[in-house]
N, CA and C atoms of all chains as a GROMACS GRO file, in nm:
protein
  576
    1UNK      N    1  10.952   8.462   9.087
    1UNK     CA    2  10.854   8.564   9.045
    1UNK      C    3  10.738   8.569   9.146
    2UNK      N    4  10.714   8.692   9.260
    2UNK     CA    5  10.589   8.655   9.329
    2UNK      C    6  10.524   8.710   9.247
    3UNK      N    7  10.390   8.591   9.320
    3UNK     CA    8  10.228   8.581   9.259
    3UNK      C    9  10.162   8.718   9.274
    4UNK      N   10  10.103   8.760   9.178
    4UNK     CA   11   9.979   8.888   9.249
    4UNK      C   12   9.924   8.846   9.387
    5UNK      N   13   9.852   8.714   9.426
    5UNK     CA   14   9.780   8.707   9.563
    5UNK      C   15   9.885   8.728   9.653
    6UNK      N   16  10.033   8.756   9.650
    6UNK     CA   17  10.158   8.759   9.736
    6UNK      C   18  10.089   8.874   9.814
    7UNK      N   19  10.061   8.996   9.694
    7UNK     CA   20  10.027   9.118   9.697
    7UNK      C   21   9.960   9.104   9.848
    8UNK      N   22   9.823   9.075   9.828
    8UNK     CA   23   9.729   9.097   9.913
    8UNK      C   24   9.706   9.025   9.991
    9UNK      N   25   9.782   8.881  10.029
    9UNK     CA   26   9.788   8.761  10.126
    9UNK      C   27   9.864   8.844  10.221
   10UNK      N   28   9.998   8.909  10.168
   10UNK     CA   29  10.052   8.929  10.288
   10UNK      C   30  10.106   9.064  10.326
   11UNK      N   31  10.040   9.121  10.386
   11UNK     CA   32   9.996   9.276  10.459
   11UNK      C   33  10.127   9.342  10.436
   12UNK      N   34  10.228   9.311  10.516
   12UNK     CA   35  10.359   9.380  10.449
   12UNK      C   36  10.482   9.272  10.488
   13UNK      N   37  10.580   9.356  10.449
   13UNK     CA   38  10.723   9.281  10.461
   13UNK      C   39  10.776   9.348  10.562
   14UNK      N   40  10.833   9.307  10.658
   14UNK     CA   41  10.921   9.369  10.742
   14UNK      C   42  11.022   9.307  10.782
   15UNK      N   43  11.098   9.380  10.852
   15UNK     CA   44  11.301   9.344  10.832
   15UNK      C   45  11.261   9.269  10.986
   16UNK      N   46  11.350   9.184  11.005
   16UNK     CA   47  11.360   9.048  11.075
   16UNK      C   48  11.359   9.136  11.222
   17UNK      N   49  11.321   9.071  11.300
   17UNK     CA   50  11.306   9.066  11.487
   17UNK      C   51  11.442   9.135  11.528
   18UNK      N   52  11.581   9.143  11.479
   18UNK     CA   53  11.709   9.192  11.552
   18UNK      C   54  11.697   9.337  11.488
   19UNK      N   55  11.628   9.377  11.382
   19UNK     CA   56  11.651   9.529  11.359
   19UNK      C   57  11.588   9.590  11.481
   20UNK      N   58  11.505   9.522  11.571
   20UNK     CA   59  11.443   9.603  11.726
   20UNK      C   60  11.591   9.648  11.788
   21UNK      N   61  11.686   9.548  11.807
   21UNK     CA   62  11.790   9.568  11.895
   21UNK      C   63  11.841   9.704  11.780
   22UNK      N   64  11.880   9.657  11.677
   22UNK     CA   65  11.985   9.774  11.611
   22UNK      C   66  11.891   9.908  11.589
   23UNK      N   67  11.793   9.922  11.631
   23UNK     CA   68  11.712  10.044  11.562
   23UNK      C   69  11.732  10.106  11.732
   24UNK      N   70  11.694  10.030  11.828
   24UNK     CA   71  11.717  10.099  11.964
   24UNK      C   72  11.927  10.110  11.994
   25UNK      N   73  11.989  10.072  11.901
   25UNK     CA   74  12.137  10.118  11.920
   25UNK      C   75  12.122  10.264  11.833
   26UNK      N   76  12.063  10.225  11.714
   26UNK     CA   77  11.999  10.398  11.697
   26UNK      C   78  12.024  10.494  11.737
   27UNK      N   79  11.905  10.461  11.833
   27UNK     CA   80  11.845  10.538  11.939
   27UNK      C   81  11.943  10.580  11.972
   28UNK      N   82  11.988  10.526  12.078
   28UNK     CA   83  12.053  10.504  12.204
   28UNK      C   84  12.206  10.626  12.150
   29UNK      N   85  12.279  10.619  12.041
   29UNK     CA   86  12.379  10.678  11.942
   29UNK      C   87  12.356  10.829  11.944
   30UNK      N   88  12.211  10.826  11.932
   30UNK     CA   89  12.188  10.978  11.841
   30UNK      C   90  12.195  11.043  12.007
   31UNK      N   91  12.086  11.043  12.080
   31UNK     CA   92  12.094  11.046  12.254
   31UNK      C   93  12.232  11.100  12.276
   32UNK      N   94  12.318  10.973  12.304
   32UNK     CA   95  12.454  11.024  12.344
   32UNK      C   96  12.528  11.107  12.279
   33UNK      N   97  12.516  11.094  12.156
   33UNK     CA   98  12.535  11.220  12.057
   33UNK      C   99  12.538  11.344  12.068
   34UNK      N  100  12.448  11.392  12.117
   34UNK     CA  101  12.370  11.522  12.096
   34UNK      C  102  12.408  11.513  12.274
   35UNK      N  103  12.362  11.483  12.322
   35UNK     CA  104  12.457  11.465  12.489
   35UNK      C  105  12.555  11.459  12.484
   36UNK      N  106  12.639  11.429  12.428
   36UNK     CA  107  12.811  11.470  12.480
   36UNK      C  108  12.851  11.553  12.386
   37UNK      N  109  12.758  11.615  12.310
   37UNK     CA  110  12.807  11.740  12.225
   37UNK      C  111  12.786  11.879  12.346
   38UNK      N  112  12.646  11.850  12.428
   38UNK     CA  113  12.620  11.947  12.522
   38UNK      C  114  12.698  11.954  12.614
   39UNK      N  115  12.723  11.844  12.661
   39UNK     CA  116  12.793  11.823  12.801
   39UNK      C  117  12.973  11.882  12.791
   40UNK      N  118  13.021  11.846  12.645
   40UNK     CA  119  13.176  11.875  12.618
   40UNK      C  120  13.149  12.049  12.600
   41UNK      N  121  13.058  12.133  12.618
   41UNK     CA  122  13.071  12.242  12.594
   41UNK      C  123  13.160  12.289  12.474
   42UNK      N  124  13.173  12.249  12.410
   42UNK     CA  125  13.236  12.271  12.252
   42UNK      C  126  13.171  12.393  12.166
   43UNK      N  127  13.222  12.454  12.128
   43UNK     CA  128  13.193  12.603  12.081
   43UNK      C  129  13.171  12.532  11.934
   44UNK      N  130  13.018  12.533  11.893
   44UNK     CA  131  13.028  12.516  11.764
   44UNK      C  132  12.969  12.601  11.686
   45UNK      N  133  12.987  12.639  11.531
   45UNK     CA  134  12.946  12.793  11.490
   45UNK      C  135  12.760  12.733  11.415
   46UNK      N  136  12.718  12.845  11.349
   46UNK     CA  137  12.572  12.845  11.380
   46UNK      C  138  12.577  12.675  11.262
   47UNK      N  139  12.667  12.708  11.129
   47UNK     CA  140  12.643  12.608  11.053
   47UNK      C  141  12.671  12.431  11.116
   48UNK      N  142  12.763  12.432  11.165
   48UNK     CA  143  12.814  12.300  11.238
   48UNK      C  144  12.698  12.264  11.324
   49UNK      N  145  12.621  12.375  11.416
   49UNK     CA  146  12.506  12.337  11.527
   49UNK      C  147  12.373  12.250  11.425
   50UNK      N  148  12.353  12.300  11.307
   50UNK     CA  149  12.296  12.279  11.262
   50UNK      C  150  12.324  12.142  11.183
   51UNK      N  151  12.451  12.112  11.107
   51UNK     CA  152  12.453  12.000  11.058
   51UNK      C  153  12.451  11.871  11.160
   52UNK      N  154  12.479  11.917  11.309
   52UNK     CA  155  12.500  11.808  11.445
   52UNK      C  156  12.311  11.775  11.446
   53UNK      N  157  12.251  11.896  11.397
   53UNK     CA  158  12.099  11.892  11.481
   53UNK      C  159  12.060  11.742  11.326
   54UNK      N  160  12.055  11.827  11.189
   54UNK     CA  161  12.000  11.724  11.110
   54UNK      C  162  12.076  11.564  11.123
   55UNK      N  163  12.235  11.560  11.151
   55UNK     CA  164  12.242  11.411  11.207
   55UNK      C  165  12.199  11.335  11.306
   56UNK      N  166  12.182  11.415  11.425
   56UNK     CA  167  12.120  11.384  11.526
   56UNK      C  168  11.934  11.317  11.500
   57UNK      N  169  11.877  11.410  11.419
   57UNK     CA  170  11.752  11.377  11.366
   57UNK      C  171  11.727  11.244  11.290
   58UNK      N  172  11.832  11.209  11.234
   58UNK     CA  173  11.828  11.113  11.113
   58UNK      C  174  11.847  11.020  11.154
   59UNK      N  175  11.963  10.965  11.284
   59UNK     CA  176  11.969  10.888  11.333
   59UNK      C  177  11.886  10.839  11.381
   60UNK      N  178  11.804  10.894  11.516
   60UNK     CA  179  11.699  10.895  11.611
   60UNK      C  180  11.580  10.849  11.487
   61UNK      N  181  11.547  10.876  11.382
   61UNK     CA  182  11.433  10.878  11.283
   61UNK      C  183  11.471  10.696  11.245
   62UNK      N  184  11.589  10.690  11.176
   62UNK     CA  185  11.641  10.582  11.132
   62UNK      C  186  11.627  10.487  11.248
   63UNK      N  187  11.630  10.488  11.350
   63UNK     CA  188  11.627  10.416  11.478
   63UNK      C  189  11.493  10.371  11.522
   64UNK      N  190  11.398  10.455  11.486
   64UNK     CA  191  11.238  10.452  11.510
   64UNK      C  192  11.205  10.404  11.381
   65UNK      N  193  11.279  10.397  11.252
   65UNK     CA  194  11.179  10.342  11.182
   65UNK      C  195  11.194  10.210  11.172
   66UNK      N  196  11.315  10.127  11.204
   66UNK     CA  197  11.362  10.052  11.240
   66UNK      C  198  11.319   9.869  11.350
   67UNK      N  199  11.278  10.016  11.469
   67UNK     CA  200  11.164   9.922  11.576
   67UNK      C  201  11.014   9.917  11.501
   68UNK      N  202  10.999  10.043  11.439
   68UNK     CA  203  10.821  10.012  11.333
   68UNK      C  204  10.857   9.882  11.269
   69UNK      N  205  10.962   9.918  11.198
   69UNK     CA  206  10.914   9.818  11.057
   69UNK      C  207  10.987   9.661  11.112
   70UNK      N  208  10.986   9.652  11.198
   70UNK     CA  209  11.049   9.481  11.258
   70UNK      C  210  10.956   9.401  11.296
   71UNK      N  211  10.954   9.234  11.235
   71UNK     CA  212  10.882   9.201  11.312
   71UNK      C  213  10.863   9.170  11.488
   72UNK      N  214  10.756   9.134  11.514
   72UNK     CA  215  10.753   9.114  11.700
   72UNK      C  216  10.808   8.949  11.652
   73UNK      N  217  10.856   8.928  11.772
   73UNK     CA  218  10.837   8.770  11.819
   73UNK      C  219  10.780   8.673  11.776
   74UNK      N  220  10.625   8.775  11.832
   74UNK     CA  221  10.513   8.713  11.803
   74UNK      C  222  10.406   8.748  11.678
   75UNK      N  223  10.498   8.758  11.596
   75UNK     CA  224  10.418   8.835  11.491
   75UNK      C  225  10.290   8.768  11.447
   76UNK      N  226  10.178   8.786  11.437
   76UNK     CA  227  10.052   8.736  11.337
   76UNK      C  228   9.966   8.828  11.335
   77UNK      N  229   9.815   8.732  11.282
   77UNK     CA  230   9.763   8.862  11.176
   77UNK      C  231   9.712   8.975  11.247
   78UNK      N  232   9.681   8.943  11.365
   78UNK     CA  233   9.614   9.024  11.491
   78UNK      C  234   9.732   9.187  11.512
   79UNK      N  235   9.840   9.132  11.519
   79UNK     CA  236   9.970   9.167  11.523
   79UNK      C  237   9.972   9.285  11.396
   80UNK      N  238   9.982   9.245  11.283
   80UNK     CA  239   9.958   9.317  11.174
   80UNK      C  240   9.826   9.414  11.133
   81UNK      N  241   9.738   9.355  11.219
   81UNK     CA  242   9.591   9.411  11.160
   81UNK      C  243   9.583   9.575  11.268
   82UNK      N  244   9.699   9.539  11.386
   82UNK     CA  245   9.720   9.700  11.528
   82UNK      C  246   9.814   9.785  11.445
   83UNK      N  247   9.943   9.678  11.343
   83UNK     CA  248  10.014   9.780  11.308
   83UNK      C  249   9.977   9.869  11.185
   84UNK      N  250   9.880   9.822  11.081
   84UNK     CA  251   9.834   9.892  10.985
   84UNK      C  252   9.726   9.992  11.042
   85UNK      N  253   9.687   9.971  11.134
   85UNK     CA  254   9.597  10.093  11.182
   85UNK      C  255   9.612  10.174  11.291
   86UNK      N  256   9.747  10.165  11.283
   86UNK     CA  257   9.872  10.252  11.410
   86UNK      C  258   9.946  10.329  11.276
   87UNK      N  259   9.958  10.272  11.182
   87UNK     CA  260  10.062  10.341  11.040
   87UNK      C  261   9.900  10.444  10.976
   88UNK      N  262   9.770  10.376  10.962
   88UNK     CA  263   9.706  10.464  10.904
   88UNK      C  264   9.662  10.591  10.974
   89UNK      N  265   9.698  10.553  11.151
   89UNK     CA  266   9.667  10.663  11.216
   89UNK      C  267   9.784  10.753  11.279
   90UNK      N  268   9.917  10.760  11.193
   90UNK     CA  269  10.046  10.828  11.230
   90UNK      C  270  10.014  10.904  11.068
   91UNK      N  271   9.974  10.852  11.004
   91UNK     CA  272   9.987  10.920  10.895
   91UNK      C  273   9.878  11.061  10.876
   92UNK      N  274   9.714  10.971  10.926
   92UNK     CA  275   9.651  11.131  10.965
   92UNK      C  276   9.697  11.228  11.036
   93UNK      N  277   9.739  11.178  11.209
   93UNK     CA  278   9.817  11.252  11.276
   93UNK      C  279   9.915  11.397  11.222
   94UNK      N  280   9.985  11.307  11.122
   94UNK     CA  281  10.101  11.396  11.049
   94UNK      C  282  10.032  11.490  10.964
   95UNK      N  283   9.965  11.438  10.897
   95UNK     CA  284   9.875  11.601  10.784
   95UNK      C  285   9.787  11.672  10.884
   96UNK      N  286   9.734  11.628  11.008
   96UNK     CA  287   9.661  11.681  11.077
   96UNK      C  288   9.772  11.810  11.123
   97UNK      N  289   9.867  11.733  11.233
   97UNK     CA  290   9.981  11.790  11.312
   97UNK      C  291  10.022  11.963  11.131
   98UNK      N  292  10.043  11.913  11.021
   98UNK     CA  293  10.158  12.027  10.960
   98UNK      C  294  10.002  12.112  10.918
   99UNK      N  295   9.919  12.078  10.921
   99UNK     CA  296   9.789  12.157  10.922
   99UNK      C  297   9.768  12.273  11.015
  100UNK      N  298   9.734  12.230  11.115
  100UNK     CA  299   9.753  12.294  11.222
  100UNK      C  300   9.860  12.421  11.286
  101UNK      N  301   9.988  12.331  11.196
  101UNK     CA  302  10.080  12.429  11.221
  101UNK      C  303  10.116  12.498  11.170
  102UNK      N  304  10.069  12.536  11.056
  102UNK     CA  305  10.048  12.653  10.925
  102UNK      C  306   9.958  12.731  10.936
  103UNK      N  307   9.823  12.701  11.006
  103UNK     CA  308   9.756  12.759  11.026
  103UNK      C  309   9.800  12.882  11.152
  104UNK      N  310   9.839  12.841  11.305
  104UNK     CA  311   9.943  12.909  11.380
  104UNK      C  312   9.997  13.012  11.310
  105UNK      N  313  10.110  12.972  11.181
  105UNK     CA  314  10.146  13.030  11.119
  105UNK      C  315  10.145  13.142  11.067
  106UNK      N  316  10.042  13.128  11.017
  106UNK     CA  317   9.960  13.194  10.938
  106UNK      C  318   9.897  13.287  10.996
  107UNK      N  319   9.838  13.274  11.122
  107UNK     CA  320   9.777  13.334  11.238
  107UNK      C  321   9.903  13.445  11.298
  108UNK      N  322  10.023  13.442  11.226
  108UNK     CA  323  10.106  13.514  11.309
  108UNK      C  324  10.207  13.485  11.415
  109UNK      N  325  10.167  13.335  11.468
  109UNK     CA  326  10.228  13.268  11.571
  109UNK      C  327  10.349  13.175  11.517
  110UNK      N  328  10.476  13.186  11.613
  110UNK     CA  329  10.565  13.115  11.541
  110UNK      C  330  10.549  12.976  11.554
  111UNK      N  331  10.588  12.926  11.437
  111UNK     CA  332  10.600  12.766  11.395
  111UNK      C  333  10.644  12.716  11.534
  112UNK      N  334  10.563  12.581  11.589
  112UNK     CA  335  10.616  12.491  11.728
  112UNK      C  336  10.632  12.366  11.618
  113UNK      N  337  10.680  12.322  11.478
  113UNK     CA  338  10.757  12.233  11.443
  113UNK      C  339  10.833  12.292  11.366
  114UNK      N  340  10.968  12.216  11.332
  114UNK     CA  341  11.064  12.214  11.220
  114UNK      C  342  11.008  12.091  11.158
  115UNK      N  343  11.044  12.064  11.034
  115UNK     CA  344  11.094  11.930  10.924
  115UNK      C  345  11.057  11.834  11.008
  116UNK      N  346  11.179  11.804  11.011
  116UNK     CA  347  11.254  11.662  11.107
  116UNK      C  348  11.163  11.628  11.223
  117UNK      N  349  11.127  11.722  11.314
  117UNK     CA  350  11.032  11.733  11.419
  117UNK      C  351  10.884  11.617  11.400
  118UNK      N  352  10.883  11.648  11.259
  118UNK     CA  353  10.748  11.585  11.191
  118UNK      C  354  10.736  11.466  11.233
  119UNK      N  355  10.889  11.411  11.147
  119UNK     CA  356  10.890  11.282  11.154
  119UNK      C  357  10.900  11.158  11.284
  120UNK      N  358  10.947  11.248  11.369
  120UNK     CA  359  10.957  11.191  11.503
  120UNK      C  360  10.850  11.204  11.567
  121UNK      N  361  10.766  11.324  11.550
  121UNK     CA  362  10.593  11.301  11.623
  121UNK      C  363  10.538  11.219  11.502
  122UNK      N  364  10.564  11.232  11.412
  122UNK     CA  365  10.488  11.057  11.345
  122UNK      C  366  10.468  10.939  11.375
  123UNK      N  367  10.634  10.934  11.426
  123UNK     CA  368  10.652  10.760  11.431
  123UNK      C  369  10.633  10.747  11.610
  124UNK      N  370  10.649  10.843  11.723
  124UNK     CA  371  10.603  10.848  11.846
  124UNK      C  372  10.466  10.840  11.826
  125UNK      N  373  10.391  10.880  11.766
  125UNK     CA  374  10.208  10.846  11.734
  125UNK      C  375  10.190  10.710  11.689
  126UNK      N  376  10.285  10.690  11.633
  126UNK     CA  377  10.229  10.529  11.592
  126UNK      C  378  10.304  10.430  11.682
  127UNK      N  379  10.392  10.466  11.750
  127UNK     CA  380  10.441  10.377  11.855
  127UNK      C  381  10.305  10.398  12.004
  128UNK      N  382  10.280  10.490  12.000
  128UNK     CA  383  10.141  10.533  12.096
  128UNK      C  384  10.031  10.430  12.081
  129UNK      N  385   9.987  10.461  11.959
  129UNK     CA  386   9.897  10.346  11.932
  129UNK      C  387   9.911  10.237  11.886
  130UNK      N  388   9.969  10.208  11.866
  130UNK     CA  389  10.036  10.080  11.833
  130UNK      C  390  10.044   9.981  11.997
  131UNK      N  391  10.143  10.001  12.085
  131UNK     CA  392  10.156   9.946  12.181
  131UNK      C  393  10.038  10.011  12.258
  132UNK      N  394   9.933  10.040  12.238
  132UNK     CA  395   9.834  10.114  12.353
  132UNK      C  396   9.699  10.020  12.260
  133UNK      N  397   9.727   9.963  12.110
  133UNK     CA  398   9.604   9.867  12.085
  133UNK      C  399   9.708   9.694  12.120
  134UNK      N  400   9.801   9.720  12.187
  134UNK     CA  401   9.892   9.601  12.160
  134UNK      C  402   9.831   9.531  12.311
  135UNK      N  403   9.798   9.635  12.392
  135UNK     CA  404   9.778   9.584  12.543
  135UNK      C  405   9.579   9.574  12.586
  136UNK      N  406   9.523   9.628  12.468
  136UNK     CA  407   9.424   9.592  12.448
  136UNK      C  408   9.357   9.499  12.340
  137UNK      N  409   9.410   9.405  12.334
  137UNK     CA  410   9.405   9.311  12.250
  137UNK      C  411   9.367   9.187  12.327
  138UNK      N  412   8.932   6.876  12.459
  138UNK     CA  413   9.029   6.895  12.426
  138UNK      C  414   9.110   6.984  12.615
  139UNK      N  415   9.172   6.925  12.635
  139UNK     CA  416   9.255   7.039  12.781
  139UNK      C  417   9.392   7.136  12.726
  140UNK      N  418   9.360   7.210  12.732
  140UNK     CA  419   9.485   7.274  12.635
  140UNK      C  420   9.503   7.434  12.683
  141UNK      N  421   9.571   7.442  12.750
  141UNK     CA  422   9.611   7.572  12.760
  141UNK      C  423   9.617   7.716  12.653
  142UNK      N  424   9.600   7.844  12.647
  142UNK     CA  425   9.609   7.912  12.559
  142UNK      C  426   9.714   7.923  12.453
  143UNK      N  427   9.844   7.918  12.571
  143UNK     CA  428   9.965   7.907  12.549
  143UNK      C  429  10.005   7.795  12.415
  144UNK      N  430   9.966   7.677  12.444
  144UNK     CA  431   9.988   7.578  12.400
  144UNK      C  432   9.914   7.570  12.263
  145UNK      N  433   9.794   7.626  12.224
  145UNK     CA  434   9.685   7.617  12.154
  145UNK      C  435   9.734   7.720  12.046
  146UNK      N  436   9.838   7.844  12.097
  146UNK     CA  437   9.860   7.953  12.011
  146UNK      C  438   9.999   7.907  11.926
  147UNK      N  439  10.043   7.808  11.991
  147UNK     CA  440  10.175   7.760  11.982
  147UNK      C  441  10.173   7.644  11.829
  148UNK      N  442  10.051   7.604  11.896
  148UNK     CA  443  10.036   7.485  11.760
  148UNK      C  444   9.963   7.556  11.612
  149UNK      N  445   9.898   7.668  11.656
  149UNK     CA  446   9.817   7.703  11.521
  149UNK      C  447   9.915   7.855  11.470
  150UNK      N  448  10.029   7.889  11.526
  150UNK     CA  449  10.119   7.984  11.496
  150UNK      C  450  10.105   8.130  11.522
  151UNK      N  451  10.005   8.142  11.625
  151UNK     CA  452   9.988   8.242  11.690
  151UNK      C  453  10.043   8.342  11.817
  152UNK      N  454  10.024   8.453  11.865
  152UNK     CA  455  10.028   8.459  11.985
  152UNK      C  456   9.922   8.404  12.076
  153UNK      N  457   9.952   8.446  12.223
  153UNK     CA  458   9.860   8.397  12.336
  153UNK      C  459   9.764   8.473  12.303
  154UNK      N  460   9.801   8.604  12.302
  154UNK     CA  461   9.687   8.696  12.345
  154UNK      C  462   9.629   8.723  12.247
  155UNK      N  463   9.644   8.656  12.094
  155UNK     CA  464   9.545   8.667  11.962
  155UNK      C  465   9.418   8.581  12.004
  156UNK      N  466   9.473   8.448  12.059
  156UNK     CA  467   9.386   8.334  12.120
  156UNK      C  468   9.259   8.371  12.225
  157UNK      N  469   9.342   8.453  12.297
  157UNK     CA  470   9.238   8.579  12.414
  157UNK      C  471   9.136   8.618  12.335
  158UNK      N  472   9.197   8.686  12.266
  158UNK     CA  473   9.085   8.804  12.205
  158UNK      C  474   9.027   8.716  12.093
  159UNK      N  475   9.039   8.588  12.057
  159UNK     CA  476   8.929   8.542  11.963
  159UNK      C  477   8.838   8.490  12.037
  160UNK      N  478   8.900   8.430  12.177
  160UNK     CA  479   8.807   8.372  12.317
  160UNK      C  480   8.668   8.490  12.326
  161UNK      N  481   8.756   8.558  12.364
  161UNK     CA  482   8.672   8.708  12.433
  161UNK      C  483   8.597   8.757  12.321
  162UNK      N  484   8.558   8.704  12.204
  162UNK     CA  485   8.509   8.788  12.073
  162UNK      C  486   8.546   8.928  12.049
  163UNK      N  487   8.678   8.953  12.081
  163UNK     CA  488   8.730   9.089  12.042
  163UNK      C  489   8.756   9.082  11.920
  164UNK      N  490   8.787   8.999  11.850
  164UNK     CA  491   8.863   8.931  11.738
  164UNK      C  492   8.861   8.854  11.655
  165UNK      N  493   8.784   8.892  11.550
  165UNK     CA  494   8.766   8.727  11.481
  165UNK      C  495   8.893   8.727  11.336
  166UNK      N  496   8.905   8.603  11.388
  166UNK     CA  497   9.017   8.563  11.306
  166UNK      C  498   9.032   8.529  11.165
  167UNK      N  499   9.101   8.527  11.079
  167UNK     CA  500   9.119   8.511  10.950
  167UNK      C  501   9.033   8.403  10.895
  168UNK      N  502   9.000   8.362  10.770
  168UNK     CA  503   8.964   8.217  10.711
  168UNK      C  504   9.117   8.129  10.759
  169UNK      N  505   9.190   8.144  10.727
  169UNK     CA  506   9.276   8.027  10.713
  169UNK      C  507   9.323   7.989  10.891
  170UNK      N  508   9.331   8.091  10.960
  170UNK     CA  509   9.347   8.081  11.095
  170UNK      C  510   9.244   7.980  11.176
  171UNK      N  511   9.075   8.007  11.124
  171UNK     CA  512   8.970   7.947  11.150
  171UNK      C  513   8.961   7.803  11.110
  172UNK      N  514   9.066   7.811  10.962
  172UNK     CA  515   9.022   7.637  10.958
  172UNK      C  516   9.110   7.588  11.025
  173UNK      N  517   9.304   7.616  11.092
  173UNK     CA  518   9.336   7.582  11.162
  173UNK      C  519   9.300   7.532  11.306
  174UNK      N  520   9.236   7.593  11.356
  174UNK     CA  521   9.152   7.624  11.468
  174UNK      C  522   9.066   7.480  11.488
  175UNK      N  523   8.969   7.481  11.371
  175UNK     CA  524   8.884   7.420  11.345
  175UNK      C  525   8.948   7.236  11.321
  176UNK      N  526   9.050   7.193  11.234
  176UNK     CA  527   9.118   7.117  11.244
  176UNK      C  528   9.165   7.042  11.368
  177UNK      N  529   9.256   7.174  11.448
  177UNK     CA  530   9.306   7.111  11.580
  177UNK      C  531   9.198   7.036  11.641
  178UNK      N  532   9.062   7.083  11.643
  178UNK     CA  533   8.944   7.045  11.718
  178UNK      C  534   8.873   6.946  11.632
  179UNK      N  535   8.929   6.886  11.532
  179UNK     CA  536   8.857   6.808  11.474
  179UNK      C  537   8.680   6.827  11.447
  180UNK      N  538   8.649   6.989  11.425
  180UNK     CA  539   8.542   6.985  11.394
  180UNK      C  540   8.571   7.118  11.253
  181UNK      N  541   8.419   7.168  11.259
  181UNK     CA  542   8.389   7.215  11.144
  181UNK      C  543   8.422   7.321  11.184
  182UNK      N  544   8.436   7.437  11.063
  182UNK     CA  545   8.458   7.605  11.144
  182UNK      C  546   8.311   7.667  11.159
  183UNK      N  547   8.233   7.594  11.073
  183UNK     CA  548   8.057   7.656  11.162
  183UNK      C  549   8.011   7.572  11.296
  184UNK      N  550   8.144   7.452  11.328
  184UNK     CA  551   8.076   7.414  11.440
  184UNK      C  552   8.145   7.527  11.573
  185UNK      N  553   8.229   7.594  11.584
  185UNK     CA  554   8.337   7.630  11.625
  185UNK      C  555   8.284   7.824  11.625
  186UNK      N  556   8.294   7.843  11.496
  186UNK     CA  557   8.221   8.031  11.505
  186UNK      C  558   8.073   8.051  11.426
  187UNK      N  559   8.022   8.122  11.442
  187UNK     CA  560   7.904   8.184  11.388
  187UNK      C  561   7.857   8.317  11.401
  188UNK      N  562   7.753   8.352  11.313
  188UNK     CA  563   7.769   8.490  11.267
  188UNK      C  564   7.681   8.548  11.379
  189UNK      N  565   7.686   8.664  11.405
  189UNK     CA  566   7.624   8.730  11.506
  189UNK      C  567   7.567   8.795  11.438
  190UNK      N  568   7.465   8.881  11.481
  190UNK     CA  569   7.344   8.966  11.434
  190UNK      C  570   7.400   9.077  11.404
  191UNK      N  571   7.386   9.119  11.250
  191UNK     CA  572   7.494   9.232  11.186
  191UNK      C  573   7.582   9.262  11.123
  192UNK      N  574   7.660   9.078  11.115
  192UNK     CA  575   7.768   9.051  11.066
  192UNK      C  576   7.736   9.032  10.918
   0.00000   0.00000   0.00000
């Protein structure tokens, strides 16, 4: 049974140091993916382009959330104290970012995100700052 | 005490460069980190940190 102080002793839980490797095989999957769908020149109709685009997304997403939520090596509290304020600042980013782009919108101008789009300038913002307070530390 | 950063981050379960930045006052470190700290050195944690003007 954890304790309530579990709660607030310890900042978060994250999946062990090897989900880095499997979250960058991810990666690496969705990439070639969507690359040898281009490269085989394969005639695909509008629905199929589209179900290749949302797998392609999910992967690449699943792959990035993957390297977020792992620990480093070197994990401690210093460690934890860049990544909660790399997660609180992907998350403004993101209401900022679909703000913005409604407004465009709205303005008449066509949408420069989809959905999925979101989620990948999310977690690229918090990989930004994240490794950019990681080297100023 | 002669002790490298390396070595110092190694025994109290840290990284190097947490050790840096508590050096460099970028960083001040947890209570429980501090009494570690403080232990290795066989002193007190007010002999070791103190509060700066503001804190």
């Amino acid at each position: 049974m954890p304790k309530v102080t579990d709660y607030f002793n310890k900042p978060l839980n994250l999946l062990p140091n090897y989900f880095k490797k499997i979250g960058l095989v991810f990666i690496l999957v969705s990439v070639v993916f969507v690359v040898s769908v281009k490269i085989s020149g394969i005639h695909l109709t509008v629905e199929k382009k589209e179900m290749m685009k949302t797998i392609f997304w999910d992967i690449l997403i699943i792959g990035m959330l993957f390297i977020a939520f792992s620990k480093e090596k070197d994990e401690d509290e210093l460690n934890m104290l860049i990544r909660l304020k790399a997660l609180a600042s992907a998350f403004f980013y993101t209401v900022i970012l679909k703000i913005v782009n409604d407004v465009f919108n709205l303005l008449g101008h066509e949408a420069f995100n989809n959905f999925d789009s979101y989620f990948f300038q999310m977690m690229a913002w918090y990989f930004f700052v994240y490794y950019s307070a990681k080297l100023l530390r | 005490m002669n002790i490298t950063q390396q070595e110092l981050a190694d025994k109290v379960g840290v990284s190097r460069q947490t050790i840096n930045s508590i050096e460099s006052n970028r960083y001040i470190p947890s209570t429980t980190l501090a009494i570690k700290l403080s232990n290795l050195f066989d002193k007190t944690v007010n002999e070791i940190f103190e509060l700066e003007e503001g804190d």
